[in-house]
C-alpha positions as CSV (number, residue, x, y, z in Angstrom):
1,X,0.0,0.0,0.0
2,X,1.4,3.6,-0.9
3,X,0.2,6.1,1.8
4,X,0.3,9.4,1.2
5,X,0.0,11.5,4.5
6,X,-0.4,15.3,4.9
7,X,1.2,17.1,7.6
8,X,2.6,20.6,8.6
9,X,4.6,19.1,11.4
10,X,7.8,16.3,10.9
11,X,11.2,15.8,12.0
12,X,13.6,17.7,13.0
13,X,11.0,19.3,14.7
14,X,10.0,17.4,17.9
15,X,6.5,18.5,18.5
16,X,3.7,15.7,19.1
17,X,2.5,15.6,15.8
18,X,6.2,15.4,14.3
19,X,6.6,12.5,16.6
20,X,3.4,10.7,15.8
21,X,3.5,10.8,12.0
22,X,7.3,9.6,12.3
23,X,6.9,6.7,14.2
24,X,3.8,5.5,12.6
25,X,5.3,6.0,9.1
26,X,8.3,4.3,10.1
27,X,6.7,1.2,11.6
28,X,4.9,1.2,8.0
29,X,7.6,1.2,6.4
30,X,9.0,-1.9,8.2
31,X,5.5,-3.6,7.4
32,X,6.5,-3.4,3.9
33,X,4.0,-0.3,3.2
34,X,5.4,3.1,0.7
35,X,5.0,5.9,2.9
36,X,4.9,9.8,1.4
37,X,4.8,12.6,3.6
38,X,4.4,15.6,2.1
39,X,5.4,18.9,4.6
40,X,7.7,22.1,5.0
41,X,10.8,23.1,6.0
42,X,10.9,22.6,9.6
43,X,10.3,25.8,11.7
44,X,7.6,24.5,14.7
45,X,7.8,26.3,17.3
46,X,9.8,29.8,16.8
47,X,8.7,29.9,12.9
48,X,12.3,30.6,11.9
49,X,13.3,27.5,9.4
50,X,16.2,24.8,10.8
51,X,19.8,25.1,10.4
52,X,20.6,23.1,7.1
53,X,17.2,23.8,5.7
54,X,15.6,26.8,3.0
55,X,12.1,27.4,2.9
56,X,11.5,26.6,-1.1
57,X,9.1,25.0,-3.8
58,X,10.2,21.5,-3.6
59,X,13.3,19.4,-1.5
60,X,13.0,15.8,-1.0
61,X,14.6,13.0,1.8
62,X,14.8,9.8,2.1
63,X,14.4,9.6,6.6
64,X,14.4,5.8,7.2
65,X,12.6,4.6,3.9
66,X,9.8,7.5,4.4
67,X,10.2,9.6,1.2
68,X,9.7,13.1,2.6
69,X,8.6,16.0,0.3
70,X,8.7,19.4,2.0
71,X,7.0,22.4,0.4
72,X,7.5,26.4,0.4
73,X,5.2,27.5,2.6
74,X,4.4,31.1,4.1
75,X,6.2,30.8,7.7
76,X,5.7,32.9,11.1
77,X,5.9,32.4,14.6
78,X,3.0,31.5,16.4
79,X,1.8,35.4,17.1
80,X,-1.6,36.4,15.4
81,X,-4.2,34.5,13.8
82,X,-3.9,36.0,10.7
83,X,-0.5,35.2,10.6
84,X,-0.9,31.7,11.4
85,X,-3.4,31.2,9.0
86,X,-1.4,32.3,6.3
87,X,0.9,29.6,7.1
88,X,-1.8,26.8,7.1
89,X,-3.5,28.0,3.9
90,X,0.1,28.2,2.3
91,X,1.0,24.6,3.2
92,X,-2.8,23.6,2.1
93,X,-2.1,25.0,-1.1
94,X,1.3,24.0,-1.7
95,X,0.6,20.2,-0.3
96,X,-2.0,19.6,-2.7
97,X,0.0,20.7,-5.7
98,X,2.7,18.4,-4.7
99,X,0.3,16.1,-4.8
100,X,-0.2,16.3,-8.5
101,X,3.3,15.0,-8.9
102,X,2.6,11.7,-7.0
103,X,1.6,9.0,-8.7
104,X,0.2,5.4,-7.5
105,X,-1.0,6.5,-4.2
106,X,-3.7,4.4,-2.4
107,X,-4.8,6.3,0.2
108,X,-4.4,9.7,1.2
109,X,-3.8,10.8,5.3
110,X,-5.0,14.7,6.1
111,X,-3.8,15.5,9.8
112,X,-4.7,18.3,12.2
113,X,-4.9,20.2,14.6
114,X,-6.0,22.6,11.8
115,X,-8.2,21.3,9.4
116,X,-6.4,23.1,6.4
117,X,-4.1,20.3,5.5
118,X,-7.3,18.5,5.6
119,X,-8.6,20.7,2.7
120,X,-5.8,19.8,0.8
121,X,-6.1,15.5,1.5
122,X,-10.1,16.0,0.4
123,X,-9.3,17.5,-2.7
124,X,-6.2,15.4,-3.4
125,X,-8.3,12.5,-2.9
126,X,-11.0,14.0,-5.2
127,X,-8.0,14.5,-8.1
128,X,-6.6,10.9,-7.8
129,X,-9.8,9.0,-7.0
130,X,-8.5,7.9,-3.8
131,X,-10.2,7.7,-0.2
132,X,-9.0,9.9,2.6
133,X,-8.3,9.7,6.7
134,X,-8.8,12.9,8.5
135,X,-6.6,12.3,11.0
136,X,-8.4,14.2,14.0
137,X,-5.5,15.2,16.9
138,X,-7.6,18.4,17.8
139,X,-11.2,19.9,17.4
140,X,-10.7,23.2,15.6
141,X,-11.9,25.9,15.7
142,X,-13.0,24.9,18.9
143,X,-9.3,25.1,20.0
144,X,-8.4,28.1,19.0
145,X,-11.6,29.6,21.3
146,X,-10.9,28.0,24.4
147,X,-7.4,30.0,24.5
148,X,-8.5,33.2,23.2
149,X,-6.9,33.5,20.0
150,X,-10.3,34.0,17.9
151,X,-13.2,35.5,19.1
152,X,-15.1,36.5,15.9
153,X,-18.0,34.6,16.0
154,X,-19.1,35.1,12.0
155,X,-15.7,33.6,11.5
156,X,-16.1,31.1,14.0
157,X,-19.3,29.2,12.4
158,X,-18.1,29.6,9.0
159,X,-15.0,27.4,10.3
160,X,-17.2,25.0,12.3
161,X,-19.3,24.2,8.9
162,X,-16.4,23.9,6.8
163,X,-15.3,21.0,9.8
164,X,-18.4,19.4,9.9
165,X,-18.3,19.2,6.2
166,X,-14.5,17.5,5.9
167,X,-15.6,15.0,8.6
168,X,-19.1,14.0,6.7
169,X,-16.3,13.8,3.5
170,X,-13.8,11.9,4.8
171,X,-13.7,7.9,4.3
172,X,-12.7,7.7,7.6
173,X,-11.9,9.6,10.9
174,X,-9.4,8.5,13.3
175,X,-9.5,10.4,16.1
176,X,-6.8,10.1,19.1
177,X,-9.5,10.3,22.5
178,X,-12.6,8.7,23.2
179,X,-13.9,12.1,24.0
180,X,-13.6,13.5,20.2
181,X,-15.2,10.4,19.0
182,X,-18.2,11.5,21.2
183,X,-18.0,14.7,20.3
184,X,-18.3,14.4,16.8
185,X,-20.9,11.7,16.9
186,X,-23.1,14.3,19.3
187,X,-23.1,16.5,16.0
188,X,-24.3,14.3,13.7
189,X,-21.1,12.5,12.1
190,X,-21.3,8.3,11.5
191,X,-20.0,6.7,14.5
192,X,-19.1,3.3,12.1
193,X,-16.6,5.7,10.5
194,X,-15.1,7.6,13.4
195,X,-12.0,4.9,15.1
196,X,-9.9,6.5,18.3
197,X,-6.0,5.5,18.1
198,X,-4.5,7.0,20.7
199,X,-0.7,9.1,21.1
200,X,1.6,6.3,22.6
201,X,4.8,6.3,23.6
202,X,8.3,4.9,21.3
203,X,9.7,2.5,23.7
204,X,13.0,1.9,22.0
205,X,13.6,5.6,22.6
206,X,11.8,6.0,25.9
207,X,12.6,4.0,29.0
208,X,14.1,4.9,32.3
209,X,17.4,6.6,32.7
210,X,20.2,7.1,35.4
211,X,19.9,11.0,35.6
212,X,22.6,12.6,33.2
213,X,25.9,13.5,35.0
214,X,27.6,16.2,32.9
215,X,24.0,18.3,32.5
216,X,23.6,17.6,36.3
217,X,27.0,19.2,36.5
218,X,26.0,21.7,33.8
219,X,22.7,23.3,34.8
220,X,23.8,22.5,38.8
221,X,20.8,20.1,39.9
222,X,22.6,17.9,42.0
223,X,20.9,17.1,45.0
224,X,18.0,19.1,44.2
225,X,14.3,17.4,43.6
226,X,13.2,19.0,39.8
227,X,10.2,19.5,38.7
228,X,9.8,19.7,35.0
229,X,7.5,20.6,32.0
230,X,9.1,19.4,28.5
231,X,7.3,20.7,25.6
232,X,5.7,23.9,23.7
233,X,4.9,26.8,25.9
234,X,2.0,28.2,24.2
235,X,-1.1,30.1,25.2
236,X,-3.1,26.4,25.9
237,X,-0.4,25.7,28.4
238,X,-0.8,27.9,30.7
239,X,2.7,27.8,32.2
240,X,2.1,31.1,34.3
241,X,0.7,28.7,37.0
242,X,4.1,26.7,37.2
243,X,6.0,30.2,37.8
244,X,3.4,30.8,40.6
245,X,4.1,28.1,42.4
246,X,7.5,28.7,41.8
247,X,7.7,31.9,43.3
248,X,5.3,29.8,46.4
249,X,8.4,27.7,47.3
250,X,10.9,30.5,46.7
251,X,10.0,32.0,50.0
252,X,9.5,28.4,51.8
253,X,12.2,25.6,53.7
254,X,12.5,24.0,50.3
255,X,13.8,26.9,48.6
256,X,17.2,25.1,48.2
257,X,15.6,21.9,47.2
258,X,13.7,22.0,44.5
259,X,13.9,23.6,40.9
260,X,11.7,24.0,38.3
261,X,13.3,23.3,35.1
262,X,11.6,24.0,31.6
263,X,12.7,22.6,28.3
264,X,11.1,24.1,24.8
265,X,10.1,26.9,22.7
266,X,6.6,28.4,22.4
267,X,4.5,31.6,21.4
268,X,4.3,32.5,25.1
269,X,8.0,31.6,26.3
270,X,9.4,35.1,26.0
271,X,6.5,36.1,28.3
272,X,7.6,33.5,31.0
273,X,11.1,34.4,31.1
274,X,10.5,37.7,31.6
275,X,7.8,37.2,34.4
276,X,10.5,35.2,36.2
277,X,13.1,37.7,35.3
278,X,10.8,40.6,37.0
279,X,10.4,38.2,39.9
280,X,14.0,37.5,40.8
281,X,13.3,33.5,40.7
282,X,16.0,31.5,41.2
283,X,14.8,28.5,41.5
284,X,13.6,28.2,37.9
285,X,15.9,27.0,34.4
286,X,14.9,27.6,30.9
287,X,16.6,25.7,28.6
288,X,15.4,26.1,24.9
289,X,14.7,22.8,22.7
290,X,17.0,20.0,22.1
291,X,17.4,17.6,19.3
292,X,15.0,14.6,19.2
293,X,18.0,12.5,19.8
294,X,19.0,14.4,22.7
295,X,16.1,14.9,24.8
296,X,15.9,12.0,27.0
297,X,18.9,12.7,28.5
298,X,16.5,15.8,29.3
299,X,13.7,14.3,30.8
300,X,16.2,11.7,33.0
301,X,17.2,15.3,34.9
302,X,13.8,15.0,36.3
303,X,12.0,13.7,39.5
304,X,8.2,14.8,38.6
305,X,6.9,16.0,35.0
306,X,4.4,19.1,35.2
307,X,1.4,18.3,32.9
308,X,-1.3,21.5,32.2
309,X,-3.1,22.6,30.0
310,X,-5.7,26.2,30.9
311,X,-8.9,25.4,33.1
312,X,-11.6,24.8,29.9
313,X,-14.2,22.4,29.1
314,X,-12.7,21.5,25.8
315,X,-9.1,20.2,27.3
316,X,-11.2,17.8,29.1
317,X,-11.3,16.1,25.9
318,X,-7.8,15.6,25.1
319,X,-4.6,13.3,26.3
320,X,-1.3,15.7,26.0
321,X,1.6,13.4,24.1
322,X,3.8,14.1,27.0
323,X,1.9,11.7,29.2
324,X,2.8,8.6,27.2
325,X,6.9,9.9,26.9
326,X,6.5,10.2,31.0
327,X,5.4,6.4,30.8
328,X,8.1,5.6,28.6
329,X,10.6,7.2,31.2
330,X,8.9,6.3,33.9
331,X,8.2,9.5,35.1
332,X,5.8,10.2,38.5
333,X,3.1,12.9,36.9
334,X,1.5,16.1,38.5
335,X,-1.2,16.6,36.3
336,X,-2.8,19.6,35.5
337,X,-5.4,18.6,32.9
338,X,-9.2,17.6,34.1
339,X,-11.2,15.1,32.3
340,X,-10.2,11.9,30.1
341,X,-6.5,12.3,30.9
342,X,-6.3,12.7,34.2
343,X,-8.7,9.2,34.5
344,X,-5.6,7.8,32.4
345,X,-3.1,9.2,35.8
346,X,-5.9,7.6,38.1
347,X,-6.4,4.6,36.7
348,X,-2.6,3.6,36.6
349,X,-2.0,5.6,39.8
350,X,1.4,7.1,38.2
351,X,0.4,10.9,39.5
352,X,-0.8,12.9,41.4
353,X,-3.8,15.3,39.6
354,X,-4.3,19.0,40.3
355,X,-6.6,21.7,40.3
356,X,-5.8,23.1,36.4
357,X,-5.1,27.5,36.9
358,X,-4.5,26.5,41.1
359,X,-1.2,27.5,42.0
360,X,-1.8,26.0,45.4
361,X,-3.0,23.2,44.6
362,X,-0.1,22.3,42.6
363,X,2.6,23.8,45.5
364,X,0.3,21.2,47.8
365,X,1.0,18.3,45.6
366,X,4.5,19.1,45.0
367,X,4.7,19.0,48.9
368,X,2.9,15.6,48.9
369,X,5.8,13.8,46.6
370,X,8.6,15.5,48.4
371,X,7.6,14.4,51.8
372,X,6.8,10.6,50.5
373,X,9.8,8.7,48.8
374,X,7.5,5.9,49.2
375,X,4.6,7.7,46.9
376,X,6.9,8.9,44.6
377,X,8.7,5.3,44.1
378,X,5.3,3.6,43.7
379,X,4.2,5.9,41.1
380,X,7.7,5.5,38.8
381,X,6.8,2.0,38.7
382,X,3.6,2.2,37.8
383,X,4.2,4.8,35.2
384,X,6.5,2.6,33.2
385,X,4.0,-0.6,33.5
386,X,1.4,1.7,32.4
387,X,3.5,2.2,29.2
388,X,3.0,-1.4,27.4
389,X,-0.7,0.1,27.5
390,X,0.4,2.8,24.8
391,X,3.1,1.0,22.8
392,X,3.5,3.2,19.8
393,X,4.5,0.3,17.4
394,X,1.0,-1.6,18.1
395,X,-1.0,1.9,17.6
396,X,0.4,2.0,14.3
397,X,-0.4,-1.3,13.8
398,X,-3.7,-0.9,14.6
399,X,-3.8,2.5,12.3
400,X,-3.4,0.4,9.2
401,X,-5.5,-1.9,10.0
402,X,-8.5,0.9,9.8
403,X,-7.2,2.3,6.5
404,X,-7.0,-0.8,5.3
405,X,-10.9,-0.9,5.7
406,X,-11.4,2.3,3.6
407,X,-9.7,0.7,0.3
């Protein structure tokens, strides 16, 4: 089978959906499948294109038997909606003229969160007469309300009809919760067609490490307990709670103890370092992002990962990416997201969960780890049994499988 998959987002950069559309195309590539991608030059998240990169017409790869195609697209930072939507009807445009020059494809992949590369896979599949997956990682527009960025409301239903209409279009709809499947069958769309396959975690790549030495020695975190979020800082995120509770502990006994290290890029990053900045915080460590085949020497400096996302109904429906790499690493968990993830942390018991926006809350449960090696050792073990759940291999497995129904 040739598959031909869509997507804004791929290695170098390290986002989720980079992450998820490598490892899936690379496991069908071992299956024997061909495997297209068709993207840009990488840029995600500070929209400023990747040393040994140019932002043109048409470069192509070969990354591990995956034939990457990578188009020129409009780029910017994530600042503005207009500017951000330039750069998703660029890549819309540009991806489905690539696709012109593609020939025996099978199926065709469209991926979110924004449903403009999903444009483009519709009317690519219309073109070559193929069926089409709308890969559904995100409901947008609804997204893009619940943090603020759009507000217009004419503009708003316009974008809710044209989603509606790509997932009545689509051959089938594989969303990554349970609670988008709901959501789309409560407005009308075919539950037969809609199939959940979840984020999961690359186990040859994630599993428990010794904590690194030399950036120990580098970033001086010896002897301290560190408390880490790993991962975009954008306006979802959030991450002005973390610095709160921050500041909390700077004035506390444990002022010496603990640091709060953060590790990415993001539209809202600048923001954070200069709210710590103005509040003299000492105890907090920004480090920018590192290469995919660097990070988990990262994510061994720390004792606890910080997962949030901003107090709203519609994050009740999704499962951050970063829960399954804590599994993988077996990582403890202070959650900061309500609704089907945090029954994921529950039901394992690998975390505490926290009030999402509550500094306090989140200071309180910091406090509860720090004060119980026991609690803390219990949930590292049950974080990394809670991985073979989410085995990223056997979710891509499964992805074909569903394809395979649509041909």
């Amino acid at each position: 089978m040739h598959i031909l998959f869509l997507t804004d987002n791929f290695p170098p950069e390290t986002n989720a959906p980079a992450s998820r559309t490598y490892e899936h195309s690379l496991e069908w590539v071992r299956l024997g499948h061909q495997v297209t991608v068709v993207t840009c030059a990488p840029n995600f998240p500070q929209g400023r294109v990747f040393s040994g990169y140019t932002n043109k017409i048409w470069q192509t790869e070969i990354v591990n038997g995956i034939k990457v195609i990578r188009v020129w697209t409009f780029i910017a930072a994530n600042e503005g909606f207009i500017k951000r939507s330039l750069d998703y009807v660029s890549f819309m445009l540009s991806s489905f003229v690539a696709s012109f020059f593609i020939k025996d494809v099978h199926v065709i992949i469209g991926t979110s969160p924004q449903f403009f590369t999903a444009i483009s896979a519709y009317f690519t599949s219309l073109v070559k007469r193929r069926p089409w997956v709308f890969e559904l990682r995100d409901i947008w527009p609804e997204s893009i309300q619940a943090v603020g960025a759009l507000r217009n409301r004419k503009v708003i239903r316009l974008l809710e009809k044209v989603e509606l209409f790509l997932y009545r279009k689509s051959n089938k709809v594989i969303a990554v919760t349970d609670s988008f499947k709901t959501n789309l069958v409560s407005r009308g769309v075919d539950k037969n067609k809609v199939s959940v396959i979840t984020n999961g975690v690359d186990m040859s790549r994630f599993f428990p490490l010794d904590k690194d030495a030399c950036l120990l020695e580098k970033f001086n975190l010896s002897g301290k307990f560190v408390v880490g979020f790993i991962g975009t800082h954008g306006m979802a995120h959030a991450l002005d709670t973390v610095i709160e509770a921050a500041e909390i502990f700077q004035n506390t006994q444990y002022n010496n103890k603990i640091t709060f290290l953060f590790i990415g890029d993001g539209a809202e990053k600048k923001k954070l370092v200069e709210s710590v900045n103005y509040m003299n915080l000492r105890n907090v460590i920004f480090i920018d992002s590192v290469q995919k085949n660097e990070i988990q020497k990262y994510w061994s400096l720390l004792d606890v990962s910080v997962i949030h996302l901003k107090k709203t109904s519609l994050f009740k429906t999704v499962i951050p990416s970063k829960l399954f790499e804590c599994m993988g690493m077996g990582l403890p968990v202070l959650h900061g997201v309500e609704g089907e993830s945090a029954e994921i942390v529950k039901r394992f018991d690998m975390g505490l969960t926290f009030e999402p926006e509550s500094k306090y809350d989140l200071v309180d449960k910091i406090l509860l780890l720090l004060d119980s090696s026991e609690m803390l050792l219990r949930f590292q073990v049950n974080s990394l049994k809670a991985s073979e759940h989410f085995e990223r291999k056997n979710l891509a497995r499964k992805m074909v499988d569903e394809i395979n129904l649509v041909l």
